[in-house]
TIKOL-479270 format. One line per 10 residues: for each residue x, y, z of C-alpha. Coordinates in nm, 4 decimals. Example, Ala and Ser with C-alpha at 12.3 -4.5 7.8 and 13.67 -1.06 7.14 Angstrom:
1.2300/-0.4500/0.7800 | 1.3670/-0.1060/0.7140
***
This chain:
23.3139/3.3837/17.0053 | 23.3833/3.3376/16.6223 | 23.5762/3.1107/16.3982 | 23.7791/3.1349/16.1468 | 23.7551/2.8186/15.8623 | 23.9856/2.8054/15.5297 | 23.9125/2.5721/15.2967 | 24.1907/2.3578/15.0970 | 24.0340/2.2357/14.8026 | 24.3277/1.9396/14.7059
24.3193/1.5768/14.7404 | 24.4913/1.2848/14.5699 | 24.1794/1.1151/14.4786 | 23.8362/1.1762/14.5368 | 23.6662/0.9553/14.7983 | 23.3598/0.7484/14.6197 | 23.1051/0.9090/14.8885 | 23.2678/1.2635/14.8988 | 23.0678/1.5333/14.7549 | 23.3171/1.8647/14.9071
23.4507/2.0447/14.6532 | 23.8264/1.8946/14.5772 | 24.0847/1.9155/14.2682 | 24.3988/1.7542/14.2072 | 24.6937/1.8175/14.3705 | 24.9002/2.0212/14.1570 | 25.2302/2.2221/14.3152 | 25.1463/2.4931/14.0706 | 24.7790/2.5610/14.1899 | 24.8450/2.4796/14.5383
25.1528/2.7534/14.5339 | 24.8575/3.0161/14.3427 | 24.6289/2.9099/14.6337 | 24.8078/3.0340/14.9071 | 24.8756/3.3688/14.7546 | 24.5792/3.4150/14.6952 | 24.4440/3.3061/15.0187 | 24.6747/3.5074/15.2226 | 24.5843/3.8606/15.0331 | 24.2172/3.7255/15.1229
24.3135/3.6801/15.4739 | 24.4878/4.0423/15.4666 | 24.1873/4.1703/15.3018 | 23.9200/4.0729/15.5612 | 24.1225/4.0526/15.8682 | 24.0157/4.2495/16.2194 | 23.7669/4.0162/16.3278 | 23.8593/3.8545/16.6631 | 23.8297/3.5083/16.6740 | 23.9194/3.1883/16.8798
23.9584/2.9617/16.6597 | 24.0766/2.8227/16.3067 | 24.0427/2.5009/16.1073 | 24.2195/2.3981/15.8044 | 23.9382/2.1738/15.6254 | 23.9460/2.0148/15.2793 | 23.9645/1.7791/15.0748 | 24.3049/1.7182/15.2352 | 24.5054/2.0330/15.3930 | 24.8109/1.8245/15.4889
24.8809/1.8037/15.1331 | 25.0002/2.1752/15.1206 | 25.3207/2.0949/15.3412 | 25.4398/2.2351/15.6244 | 25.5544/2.5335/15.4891 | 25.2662/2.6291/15.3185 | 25.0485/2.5654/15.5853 | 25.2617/2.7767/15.8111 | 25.2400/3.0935/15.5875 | 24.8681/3.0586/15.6012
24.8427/3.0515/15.9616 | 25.0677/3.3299/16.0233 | 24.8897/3.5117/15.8114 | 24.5434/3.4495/15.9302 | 24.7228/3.5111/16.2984 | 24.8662/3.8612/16.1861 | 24.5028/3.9706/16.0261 | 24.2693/3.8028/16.3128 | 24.3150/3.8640/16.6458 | 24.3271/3.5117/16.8306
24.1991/3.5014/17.1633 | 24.4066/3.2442/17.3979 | 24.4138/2.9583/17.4074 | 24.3652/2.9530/17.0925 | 24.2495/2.6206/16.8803 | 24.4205/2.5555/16.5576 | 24.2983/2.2312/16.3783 | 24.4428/2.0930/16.0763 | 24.2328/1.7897/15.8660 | 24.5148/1.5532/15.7773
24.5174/1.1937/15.5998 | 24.7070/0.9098/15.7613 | 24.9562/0.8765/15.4908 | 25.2278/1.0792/15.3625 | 25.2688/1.2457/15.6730 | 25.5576/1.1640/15.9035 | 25.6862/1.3050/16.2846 | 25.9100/1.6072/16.1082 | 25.6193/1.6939/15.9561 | 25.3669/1.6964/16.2700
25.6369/1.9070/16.4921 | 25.6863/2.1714/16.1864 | 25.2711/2.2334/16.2473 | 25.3033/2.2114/16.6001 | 25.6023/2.5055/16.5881 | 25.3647/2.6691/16.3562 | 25.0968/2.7093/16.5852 | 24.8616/2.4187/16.5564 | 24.6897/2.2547/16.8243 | 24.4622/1.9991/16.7187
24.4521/1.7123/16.4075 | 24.1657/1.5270/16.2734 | 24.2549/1.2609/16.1047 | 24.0032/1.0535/15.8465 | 24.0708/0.6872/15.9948 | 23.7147/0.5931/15.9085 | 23.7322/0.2410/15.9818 | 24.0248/-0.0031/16.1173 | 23.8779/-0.3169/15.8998 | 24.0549/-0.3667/15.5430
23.7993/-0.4782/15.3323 | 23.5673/-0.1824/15.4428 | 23.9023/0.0698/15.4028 | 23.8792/-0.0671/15.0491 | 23.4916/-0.0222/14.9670 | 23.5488/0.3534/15.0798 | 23.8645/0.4225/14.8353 | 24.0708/0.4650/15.1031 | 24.4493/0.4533/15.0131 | 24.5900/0.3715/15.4208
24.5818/0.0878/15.6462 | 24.5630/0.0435/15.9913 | 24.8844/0.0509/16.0464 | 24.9002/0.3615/15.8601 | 24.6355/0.5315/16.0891 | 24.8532/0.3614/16.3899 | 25.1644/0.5310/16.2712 | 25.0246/0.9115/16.2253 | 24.8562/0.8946/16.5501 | 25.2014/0.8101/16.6968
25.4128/1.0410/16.5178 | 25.1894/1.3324/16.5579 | 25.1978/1.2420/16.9780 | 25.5860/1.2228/16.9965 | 25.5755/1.5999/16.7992 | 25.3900/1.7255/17.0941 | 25.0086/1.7360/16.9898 | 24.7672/1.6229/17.3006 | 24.4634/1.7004/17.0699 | 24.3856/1.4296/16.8072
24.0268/1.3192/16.6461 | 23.9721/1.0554/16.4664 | 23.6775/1.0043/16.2025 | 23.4960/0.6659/16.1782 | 23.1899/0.5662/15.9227 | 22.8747/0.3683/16.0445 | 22.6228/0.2170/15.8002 | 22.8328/0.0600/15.5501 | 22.7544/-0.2319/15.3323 | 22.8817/-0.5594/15.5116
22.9246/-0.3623/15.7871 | 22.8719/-0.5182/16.1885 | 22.8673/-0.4376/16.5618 | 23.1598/-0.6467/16.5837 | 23.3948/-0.4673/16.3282 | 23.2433/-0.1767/16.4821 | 23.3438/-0.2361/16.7963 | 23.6701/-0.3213/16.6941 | 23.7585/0.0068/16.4938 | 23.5982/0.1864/16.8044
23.8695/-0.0079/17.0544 | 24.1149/0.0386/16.7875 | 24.0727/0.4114/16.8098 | 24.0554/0.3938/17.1805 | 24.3727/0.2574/17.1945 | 24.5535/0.4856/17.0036 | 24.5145/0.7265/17.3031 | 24.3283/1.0051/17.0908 | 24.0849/1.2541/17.2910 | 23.8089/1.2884/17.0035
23.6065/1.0901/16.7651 | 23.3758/1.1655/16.4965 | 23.1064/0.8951/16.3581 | 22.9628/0.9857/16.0426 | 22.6525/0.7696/15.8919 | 22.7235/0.6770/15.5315 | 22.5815/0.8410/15.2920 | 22.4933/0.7897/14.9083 | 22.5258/1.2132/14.7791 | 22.4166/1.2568/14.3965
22.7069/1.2722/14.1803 | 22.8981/1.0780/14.3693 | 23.1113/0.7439/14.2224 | 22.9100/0.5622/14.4943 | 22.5884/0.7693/14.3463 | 22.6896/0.6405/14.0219 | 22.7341/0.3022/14.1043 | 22.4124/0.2877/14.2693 | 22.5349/0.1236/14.5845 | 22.3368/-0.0463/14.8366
22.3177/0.0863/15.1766 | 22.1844/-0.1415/15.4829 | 21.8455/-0.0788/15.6319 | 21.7214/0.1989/15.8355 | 21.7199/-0.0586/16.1222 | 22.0468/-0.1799/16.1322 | 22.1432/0.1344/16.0544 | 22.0153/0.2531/16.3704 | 22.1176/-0.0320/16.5535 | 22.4502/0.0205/16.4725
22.4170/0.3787/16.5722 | 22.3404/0.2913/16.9057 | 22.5919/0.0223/16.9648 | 22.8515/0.3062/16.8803 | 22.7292/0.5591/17.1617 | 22.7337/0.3441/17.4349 | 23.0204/0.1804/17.3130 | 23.2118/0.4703/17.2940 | 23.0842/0.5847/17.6129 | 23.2446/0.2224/17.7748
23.5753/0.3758/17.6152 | 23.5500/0.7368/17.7817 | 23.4219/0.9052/17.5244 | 23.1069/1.1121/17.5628 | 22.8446/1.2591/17.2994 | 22.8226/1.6418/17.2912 | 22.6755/1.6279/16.9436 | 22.4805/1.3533/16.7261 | 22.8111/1.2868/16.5162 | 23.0951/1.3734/16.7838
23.2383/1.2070/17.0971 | 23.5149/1.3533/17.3347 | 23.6867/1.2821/17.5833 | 23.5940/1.5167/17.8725 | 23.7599/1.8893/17.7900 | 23.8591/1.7790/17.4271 | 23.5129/1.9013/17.2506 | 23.5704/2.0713/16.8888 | 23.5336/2.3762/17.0092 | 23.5220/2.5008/16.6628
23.2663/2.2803/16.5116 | 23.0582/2.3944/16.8698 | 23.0940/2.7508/16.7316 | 22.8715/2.6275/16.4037 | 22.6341/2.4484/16.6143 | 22.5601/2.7177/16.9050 | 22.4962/2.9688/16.6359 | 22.7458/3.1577/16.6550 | 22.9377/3.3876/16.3717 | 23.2280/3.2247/16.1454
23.4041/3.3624/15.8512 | 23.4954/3.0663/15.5923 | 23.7687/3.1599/15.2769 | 23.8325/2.9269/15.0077 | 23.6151/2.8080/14.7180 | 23.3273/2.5757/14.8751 | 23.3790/2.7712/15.1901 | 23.0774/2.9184/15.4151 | 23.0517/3.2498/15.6521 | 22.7691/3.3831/15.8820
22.8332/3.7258/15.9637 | 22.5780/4.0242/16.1028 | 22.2565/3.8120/16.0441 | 22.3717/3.7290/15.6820 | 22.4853/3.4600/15.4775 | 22.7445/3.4330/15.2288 | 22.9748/3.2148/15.0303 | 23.2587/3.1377/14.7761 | 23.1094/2.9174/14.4581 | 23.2605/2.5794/14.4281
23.5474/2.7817/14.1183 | 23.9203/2.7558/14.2058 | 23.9843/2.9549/13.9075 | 23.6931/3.2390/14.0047 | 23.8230/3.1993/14.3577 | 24.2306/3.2782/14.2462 | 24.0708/3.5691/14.0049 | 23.9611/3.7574/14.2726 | 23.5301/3.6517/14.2416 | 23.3599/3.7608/14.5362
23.1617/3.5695/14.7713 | 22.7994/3.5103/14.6940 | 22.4898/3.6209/14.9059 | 22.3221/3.2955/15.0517 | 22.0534/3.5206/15.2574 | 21.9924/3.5766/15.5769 | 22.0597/3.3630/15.9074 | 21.9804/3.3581/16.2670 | 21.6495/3.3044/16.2662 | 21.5377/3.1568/16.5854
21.4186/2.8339/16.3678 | 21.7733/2.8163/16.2921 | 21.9421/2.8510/16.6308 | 21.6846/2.5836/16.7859 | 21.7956/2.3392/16.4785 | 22.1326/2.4219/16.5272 | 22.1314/2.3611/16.9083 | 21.8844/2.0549/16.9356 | 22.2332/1.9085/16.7269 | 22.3844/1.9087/17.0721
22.2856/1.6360/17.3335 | 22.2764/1.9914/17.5804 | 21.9615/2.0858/17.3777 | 21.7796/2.4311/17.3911 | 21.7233/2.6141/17.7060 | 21.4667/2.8883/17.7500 | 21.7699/3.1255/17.9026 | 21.9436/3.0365/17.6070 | 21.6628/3.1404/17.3637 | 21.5876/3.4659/17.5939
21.9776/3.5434/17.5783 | 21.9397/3.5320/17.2463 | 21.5927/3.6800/17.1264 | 21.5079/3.8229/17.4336 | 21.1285/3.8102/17.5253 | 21.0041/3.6291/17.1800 | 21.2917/3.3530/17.2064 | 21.1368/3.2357/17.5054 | 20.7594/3.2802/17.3841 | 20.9142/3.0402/17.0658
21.1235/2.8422/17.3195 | 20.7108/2.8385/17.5235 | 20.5950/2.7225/17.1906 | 20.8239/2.4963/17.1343 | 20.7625/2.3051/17.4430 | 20.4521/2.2691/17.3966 | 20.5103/2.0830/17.0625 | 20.7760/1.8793/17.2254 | 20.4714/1.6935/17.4539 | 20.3390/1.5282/17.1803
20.6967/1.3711/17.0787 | 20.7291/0.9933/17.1971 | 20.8907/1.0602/17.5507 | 21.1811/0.8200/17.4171 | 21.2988/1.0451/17.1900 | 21.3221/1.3707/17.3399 | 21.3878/1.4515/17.6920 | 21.1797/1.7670/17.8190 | 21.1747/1.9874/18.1318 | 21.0294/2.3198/18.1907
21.3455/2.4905/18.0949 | 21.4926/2.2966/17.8560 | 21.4543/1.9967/17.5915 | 21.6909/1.7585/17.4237 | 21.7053/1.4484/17.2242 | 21.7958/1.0963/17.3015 | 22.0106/0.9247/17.0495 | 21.7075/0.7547/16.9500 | 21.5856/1.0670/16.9112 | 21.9370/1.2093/16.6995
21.8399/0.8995/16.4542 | 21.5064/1.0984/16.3422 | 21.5766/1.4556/16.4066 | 21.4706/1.5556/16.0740 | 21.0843/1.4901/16.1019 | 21.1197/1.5975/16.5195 | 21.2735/1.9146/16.4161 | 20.9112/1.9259/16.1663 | 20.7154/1.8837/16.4442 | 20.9027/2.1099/16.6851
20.9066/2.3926/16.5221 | 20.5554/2.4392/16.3918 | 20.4495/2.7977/16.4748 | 20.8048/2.7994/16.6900 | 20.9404/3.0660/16.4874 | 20.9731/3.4128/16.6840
***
């Protein structure tokens, strides 16, 4: 299982939170992109994979027909196993039902769409440019083309922010009849306009209280947590972002854009112009470690299993998985859930995972 991830480095405006690496749309650089991208594509193909995701800054901005000529192209290079999962980041505005059913005659299979919240005045803190009704009209477009895969991303933690607007962006998304939804934590990243600004976040406690509310509130809607961030309805996981989290291998092309292939690490700098000029990827080291894998995998509300670690690392994954375990028994039994085969944490649990993880993996490592 590997995954195939091509970055689109365009957007309109730059979010005040977003740190990716995004330019300006211009037709010019956008048409230079996709040349570019598709010799890169032809140049690396053979890999199979089983599945591909269009990220950004904002890929919808390429157009149909761009977007097409990419994915034929990465089809034609990469063998994709069926069924197949073909995800394409999109905005809520400027997009329209002609332009969902040209992607979905393309080839693509899923959308994520950045709603982040259904309240105005919060749509307006975070720079965003749509409205509800905007989010509302995508959502129904993109259904009437044909696509029966659609996530939705919503923000937690913001300034002014409540359970009850919460709860009403979470039964506005409910209601839209989408399958997936993402719910990112704000945060402040250096260099950001927000960064800049020196916003004012709300307290680790509310924070966390509004965490909460949104699991088992999305859990009242049908949606269940496979991963800290990510909720699905049953079947409709993101089976690519799963491919990142269980370890597995992915190749990523575009400047900004990550791979893990054969135990290493590599990536393309943050340089359009390097990127178009033919600059190779950069070494970023090794990966796999079983440190890594456990991190990666305690990510998923599934956890780490001690067949999993011996599938992996054979006889020393489950000595580190052994290890591991032991570690795990002096965690606060409400944040971590333990048996002798496996361990996993509680979304209490999720909302500290960072200093867990520390205390996990001291002398874990195989």
């Amino acid at each position: 299982m590997a995954g195939l991830y091509i970055h689109i480095p365009f957007c309109r405006g730059k979010c005040p939170y977003c740190d990716f690496y995004s330019l300006p749309c211009e037709e010019g650089a956008m048409d230079a992109y996709v040349r570019r991208t598709e010799a890169v594509l032809a140049q690396w193909g053979g890999m199979p994979i089983t599945t591909i995701y269009f990220g950004g800054g904002t890929p919808s901005l390429l157009g149909p027909e761009r977007l097409s000529r990419l994915l034929r192209q990465a089809r034609k290079s990469f063998p994709l196993a069926p069924p197949g999962e073909v995800t394409l980041e999109a905005n809520p505005t400027h997009v329209n039902e002609a332009f969902f059913a040209a992607l979905a005659e393309a080839g693509f299979t899923r959308l994520s769409m950045g709603m982040q919240s259904a309240d105005r005045e919060e749509l307006k803190l975070l720079g965003r440019a749509h409205s509800p009704e905007n989010v509302e009209e995508a959502v129904k477009a993109a259904q009437r083309a044909g696509f029966r895969n659609i996530s939705l991303d919503i923000m937690l933690g913001l300034p002014g922010g409540s359970r009850e607007k919460l709860g009403r962006t979470i039964a506005f998304a409910s209601g839209l009849g989408v399958q997936h939804i993402s719910a990112y934590i704000l945060k402040v990243e250096p260099g950001t306009p927000f960064a800049s600004a020196g916003l004012v976040l709300p307290d680790g406690d509310e924070t966390a209280e509004e965490y909460l509310f949104c699991v088992e509130e999305l859990a009242r809607q049908g949606f269940f947590q496979y991963e800290i961030s990510n909720f699905s309805r049953p079947g409709f996981e993101s089976r690519h972002n799963l491919i990142y989290w269980q370890g597995e291998e992915y190749l990523g092309i575009g400047p900004g854009a990550h791979s893990f292939q054969n135990g290493r690490r590599f990536y393309f700098p943050r340089d359009l112009e390097g990127f178009l000029a033919g600059s190779a990827p950069a070494d970023d080291g090794p990966g796999g470690s079983f440190p890594e894998y456990a991190m990666l995998r305690l990510r998923l509300t599934e956890g780490l299993s001690e067949a999993g670690c011996g599938e992996r690392f054979g006889p020393a994954g489950e000595r580190a998985f052994r290890r591991l375990l032991e570690n795990a028994k002096t965690c606060p039994p409400h944040l971590i859930r333990i048996s002798p085969q496996s361990l996993r944490f509680t979304p209490e649990g999720f909302l500290v995972s960072n200093a867990l993880l520390l205390r996990l993996l001291e002398d874990a490592g195989t």
